[in-house]
Residue, then its C-alpha position, 0 to 999 in steps of 0.5 A: x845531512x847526507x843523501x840517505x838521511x835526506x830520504x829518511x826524513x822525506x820519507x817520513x814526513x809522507x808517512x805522517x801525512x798519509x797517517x793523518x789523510x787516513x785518520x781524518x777520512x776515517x773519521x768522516x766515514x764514521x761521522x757519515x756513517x753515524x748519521x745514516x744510521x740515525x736517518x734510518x732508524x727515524x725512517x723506520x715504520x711507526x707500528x709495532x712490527x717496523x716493517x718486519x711483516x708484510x701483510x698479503x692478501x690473497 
């Protein structure tokens, strides 16, 4: 294996790890983003208008 091949093959070796650095932070950052949504929509008011209206009184 000469030097060139050698940095192919180091080459591609990072790219494959950065791949899946990428995919598995991706996947954490959908995860968390799946169970905020879920937090959001437990916290949301429990009367008709969830909170879409505000009632002022003058």
């Amino acid at each position: 294996m000469n030097a060139i091949q050698l940095q192919q093959a180091v080459n591609i070796s990072l790219t494959k790890q950065v791949q899946e650095t990428v995919q598995a932070q991706a996947a954490m950052l959908l995860e968390g983003f799946a169970q905020t949504q879920q937090n959001v929509q437990a916290l949301q008011a429990p009367h008709p208008s969830l909170g879409k209206v505000i009632d002022l009184q003058a």
